[in-house]
C-alpha positions as CSV (number, residue, x, y, z in Angstrom):
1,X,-92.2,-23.7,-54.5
2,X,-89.7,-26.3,-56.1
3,X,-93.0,-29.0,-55.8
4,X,-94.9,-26.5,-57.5
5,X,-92.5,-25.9,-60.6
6,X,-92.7,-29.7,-60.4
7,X,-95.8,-30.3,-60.9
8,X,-96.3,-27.1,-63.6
9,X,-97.0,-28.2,-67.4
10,X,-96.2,-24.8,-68.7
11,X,-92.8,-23.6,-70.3
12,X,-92.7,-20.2,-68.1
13,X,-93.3,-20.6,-64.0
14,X,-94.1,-17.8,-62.2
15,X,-93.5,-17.0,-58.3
16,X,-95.8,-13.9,-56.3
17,X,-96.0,-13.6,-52.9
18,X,-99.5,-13.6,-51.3
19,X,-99.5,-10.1,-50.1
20,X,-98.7,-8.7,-53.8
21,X,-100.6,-8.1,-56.7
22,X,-98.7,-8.0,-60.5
23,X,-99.6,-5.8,-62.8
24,X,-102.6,-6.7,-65.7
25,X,-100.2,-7.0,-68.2
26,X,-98.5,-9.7,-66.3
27,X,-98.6,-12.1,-69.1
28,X,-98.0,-9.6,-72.0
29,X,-94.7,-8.6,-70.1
30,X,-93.3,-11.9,-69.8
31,X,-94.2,-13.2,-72.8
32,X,-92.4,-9.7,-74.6
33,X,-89.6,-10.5,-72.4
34,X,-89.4,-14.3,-73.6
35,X,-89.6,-13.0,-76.9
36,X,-86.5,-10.6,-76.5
37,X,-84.5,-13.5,-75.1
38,X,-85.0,-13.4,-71.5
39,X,-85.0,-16.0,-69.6
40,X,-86.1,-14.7,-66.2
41,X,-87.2,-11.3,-64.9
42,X,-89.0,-9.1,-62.1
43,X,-90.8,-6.1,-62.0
44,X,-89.7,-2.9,-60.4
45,X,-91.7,-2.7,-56.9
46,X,-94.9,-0.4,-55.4
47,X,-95.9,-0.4,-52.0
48,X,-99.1,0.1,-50.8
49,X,-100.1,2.2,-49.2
50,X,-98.0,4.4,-49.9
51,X,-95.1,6.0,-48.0
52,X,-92.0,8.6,-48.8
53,X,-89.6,6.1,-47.5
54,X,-90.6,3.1,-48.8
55,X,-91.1,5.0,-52.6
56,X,-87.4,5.3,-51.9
57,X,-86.4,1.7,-51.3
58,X,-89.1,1.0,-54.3
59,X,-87.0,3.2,-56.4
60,X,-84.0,1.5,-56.5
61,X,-85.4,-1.7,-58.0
62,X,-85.3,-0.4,-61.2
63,X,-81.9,-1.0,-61.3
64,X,-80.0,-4.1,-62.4
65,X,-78.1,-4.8,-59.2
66,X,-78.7,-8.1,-56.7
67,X,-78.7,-6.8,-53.9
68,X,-82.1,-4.8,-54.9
69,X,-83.8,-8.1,-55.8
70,X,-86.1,-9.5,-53.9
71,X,-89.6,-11.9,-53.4
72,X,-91.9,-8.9,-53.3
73,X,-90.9,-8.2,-56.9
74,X,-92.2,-11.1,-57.9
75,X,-90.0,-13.6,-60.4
76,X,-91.0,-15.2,-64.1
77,X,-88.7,-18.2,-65.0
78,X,-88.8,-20.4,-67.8
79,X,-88.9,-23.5,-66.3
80,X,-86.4,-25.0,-68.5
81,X,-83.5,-22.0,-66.7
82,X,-85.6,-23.0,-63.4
83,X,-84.8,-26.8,-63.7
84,X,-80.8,-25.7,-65.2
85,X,-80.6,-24.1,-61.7
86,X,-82.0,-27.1,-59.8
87,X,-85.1,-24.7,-58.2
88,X,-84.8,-22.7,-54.8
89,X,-82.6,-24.2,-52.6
90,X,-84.6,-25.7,-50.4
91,X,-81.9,-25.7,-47.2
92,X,-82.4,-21.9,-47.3
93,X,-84.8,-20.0,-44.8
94,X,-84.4,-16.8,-45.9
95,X,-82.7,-15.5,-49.0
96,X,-83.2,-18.3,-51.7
97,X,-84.7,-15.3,-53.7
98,X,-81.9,-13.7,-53.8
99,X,-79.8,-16.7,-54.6
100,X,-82.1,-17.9,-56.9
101,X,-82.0,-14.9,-59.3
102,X,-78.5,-15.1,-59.2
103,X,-78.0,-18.6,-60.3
104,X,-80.7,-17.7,-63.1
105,X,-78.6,-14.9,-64.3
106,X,-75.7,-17.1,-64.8
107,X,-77.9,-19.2,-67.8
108,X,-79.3,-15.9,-69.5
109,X,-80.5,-12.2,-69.4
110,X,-82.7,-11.4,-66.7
111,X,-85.6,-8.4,-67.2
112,X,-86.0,-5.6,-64.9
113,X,-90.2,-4.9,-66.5
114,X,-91.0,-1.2,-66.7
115,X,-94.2,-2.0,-64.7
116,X,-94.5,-1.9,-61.2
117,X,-96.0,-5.0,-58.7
118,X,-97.4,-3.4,-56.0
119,X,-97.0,-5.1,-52.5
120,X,-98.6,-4.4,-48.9
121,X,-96.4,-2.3,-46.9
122,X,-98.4,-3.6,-43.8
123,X,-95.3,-5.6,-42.5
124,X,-93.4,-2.4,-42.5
125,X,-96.0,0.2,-40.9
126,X,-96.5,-2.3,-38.2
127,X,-92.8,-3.4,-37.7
128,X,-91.6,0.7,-38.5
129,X,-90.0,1.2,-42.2
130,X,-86.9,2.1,-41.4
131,X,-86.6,-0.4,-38.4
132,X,-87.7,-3.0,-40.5
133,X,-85.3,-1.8,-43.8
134,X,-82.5,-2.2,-41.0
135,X,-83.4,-5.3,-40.6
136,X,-83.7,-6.7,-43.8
137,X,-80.2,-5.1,-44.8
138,X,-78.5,-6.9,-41.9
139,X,-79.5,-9.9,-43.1
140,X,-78.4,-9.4,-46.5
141,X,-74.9,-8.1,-45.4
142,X,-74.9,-11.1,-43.2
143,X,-76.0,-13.6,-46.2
144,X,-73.2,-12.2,-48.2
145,X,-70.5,-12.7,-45.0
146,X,-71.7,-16.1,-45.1
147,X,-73.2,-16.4,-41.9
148,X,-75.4,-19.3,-41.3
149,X,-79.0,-19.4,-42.1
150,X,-80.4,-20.7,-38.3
151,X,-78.6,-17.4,-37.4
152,X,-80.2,-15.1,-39.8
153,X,-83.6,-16.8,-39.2
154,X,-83.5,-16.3,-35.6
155,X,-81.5,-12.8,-35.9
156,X,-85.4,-12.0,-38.8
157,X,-87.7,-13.8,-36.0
158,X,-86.8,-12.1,-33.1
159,X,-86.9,-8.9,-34.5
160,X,-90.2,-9.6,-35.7
């Protein structure tokens, strides 16, 4: 991702996982948000297709609180907060969203959009939404403990 921001001529960089699809506004929202004086931002998340837990999980992104952030959300930049920040950090497997956004919060106000991105829930039908939710919370507790990324990359793998 950090050869891609590279390489960008444009003043905003935008990252989306593959399996998610922003909202058509996309470039009306960050350019609103810009305007305001943000320097970074995320939408709230959708799943699709739908399902009563995961509208739960998807809920709570609408609030301002790390721990809620995360790739499937989608993240705009400027690239000039993206470059103060030194990119991703590239020695992390899993997590450099999360560490990321908080870097980028440390430069400037960050946007929560009103709009949703919607991502596939395919990972968590197949792998079982609360199993998987589990899963992902673990590692986050264990990211915040401090506890090394080769264990939290095997601990996601072999669950997987």
């Amino acid at each position: 991702m950090n050869f891609g921001a590279e390489k960008s001529s444009g003043d905003v960089l935008y990252f989306l996982h593959a399996d998610s699809e922003p909202p058509i506004s996309l470039v009306e929202d960050i350019q609103k948000s810009i305007d305001q004086g943000y320097i970074a931002g995320c939408y709230r998340l959708a799943f699709n297709p739908e399902h009563s837990l995961l509208k739960l999980y998807a809920w709570f992104t609408r609030f301002d609180v790390d721990l809620f952030r995360f790739g499937d959300q989608s993240l705009f930049v400027k690239k000039e907060g993206f470059e103060d920040v030194k990119g991703f950090d590239e020695d992390l497997k899993v997590m450099e969203d999360q560490k990321i956004i908080s870097d980028v919060k440390k430069y400037g106000k960050f946007k929560i959009m009103d709009d949703c991105v919607v991502t596939s829930s395919r990972k968590y039908l197949k792998v079982g939404v609360v199993k998987l939710q589990l899963i992902f919370t673990i590692i986050v507790i264990s990211y915040y403990l401090g506890v090394s990324q080769k264990v939290m990359s095997h601990f996601y793998s072999k669950q997987l």
